[in-house]
C-alpha positions as CSV (number, residue, x, y, z in Angstrom):
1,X,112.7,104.5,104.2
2,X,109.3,104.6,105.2
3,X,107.3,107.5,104.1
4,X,103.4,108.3,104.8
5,X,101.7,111.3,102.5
6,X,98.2,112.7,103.3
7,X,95.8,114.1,101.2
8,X,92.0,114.6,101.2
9,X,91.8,118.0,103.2
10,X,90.0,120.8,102.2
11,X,87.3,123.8,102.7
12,X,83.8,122.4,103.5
13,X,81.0,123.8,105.2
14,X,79.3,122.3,108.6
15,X,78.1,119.5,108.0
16,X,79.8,118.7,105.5
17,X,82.2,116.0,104.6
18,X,85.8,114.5,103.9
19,X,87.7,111.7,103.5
20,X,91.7,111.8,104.2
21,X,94.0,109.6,102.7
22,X,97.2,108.2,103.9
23,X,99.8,106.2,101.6
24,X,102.5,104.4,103.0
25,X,105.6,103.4,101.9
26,X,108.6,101.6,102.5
27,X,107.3,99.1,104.8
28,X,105.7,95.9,104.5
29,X,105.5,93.8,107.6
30,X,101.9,93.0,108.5
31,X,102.3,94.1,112.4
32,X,101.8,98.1,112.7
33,X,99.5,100.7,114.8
34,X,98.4,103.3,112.5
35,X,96.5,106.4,114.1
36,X,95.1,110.0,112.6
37,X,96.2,113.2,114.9
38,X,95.6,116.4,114.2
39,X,96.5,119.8,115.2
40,X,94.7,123.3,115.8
41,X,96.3,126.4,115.7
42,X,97.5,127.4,119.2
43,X,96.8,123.8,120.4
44,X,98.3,120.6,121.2
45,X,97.9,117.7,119.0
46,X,95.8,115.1,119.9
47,X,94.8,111.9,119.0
48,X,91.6,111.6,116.8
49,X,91.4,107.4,115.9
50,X,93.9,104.8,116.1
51,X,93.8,101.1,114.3
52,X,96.3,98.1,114.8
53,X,96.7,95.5,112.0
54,X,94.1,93.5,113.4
55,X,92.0,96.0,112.7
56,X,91.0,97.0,116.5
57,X,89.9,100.8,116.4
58,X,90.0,103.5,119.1
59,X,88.3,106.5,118.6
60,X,88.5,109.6,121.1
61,X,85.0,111.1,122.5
62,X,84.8,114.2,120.3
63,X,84.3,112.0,117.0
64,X,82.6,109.1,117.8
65,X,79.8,108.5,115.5
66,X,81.3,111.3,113.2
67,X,85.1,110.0,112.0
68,X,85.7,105.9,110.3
69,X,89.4,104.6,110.2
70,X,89.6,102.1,107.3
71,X,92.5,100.7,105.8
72,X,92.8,99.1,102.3
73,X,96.3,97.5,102.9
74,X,96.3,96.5,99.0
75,X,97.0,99.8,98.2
76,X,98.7,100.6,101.5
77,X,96.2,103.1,102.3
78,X,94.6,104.3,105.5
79,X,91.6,106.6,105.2
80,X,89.4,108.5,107.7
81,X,86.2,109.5,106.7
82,X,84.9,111.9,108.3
83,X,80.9,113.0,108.3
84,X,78.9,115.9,110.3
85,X,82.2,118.2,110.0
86,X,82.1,121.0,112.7
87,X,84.1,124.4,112.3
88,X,86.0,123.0,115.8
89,X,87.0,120.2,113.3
90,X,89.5,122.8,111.5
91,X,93.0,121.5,112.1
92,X,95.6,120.1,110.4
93,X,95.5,116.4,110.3
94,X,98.2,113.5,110.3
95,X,98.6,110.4,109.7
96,X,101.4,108.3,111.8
97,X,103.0,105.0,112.4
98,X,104.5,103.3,115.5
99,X,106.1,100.1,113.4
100,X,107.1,98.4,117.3
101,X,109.6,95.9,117.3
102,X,110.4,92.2,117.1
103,X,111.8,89.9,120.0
104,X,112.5,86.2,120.2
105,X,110.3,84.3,122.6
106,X,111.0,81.2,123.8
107,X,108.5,78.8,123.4
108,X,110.1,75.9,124.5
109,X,112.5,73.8,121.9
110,X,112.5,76.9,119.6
111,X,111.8,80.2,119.1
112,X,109.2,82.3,118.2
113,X,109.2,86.3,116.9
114,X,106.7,88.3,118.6
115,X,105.8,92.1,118.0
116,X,105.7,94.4,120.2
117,X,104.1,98.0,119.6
118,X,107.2,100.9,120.9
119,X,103.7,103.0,122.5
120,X,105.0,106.0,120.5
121,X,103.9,107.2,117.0
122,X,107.4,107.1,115.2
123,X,106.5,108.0,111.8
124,X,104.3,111.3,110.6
125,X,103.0,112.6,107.3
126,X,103.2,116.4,106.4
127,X,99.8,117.0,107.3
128,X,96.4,117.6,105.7
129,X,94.9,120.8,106.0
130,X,90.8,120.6,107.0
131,X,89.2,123.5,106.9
132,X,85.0,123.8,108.0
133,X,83.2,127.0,107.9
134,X,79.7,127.9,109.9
């Protein structure tokens, strides 16, 4: 069963800073898309940073500069880092998982797997609450 756990949140002041931690489990196949999300009260979730397994990072507008995806896949671990904290920063964050799929490609005399991403983030954390004050 695959499982991710966050942790890392907290109560910091602007400008401050935080670094989240993700830890997953139950799956080991090098192929993945791994993104932080997070979540205001009274607003929709959105995407804050995504990463594939070959490391290729996009990162919406609102945290450029501010917010680093990293991944220690050691330990299995995605962080964000995130520097220059604002109170509109205050959400609850996630960590999730689209794991995509394998198919058989022909590649002529044989066959070949190739991994496809499903373009939707399958697996979620509980959350990490992030807190910044003015």
């Amino acid at each position: 069963e695959v499982q991710l756990v966050e942790s890392g949140g907290g109560s910091v002041q602007s400008g401050g800073s935080l670094r989240l931690s993700c830890v997953v489990s139950g799956y080991d196949d090098t192929h993945y898309i791994m993104g932080w999300f997070r979540q205001a009260p009274g607003k929709e979730r959105e995407k804050v940073v995504d990463i594939d397994s070959d490391g290729r990072t996009n990162y919406a507008d609102f945290v450029k500069g501010r917010f680093t995806i990293s991944q220690d896949n050691a330990k299995s671990t995605l962080y964000l880092q995130m520097n220059d904290l604002k109170p509109e920063d205050t959400a609850m964050y996630y960590c999730a998982a689209d794991l995509g799929f394998y198919t058989l490609q022909d590649v002529g005399g044989g066959y070949r797997r190739h991994w496809t991403p499903t373009g939707t983030f399958t697996y979620w954390g509980q959350g990490t609450q992030v807190t910044v004050s003015s």
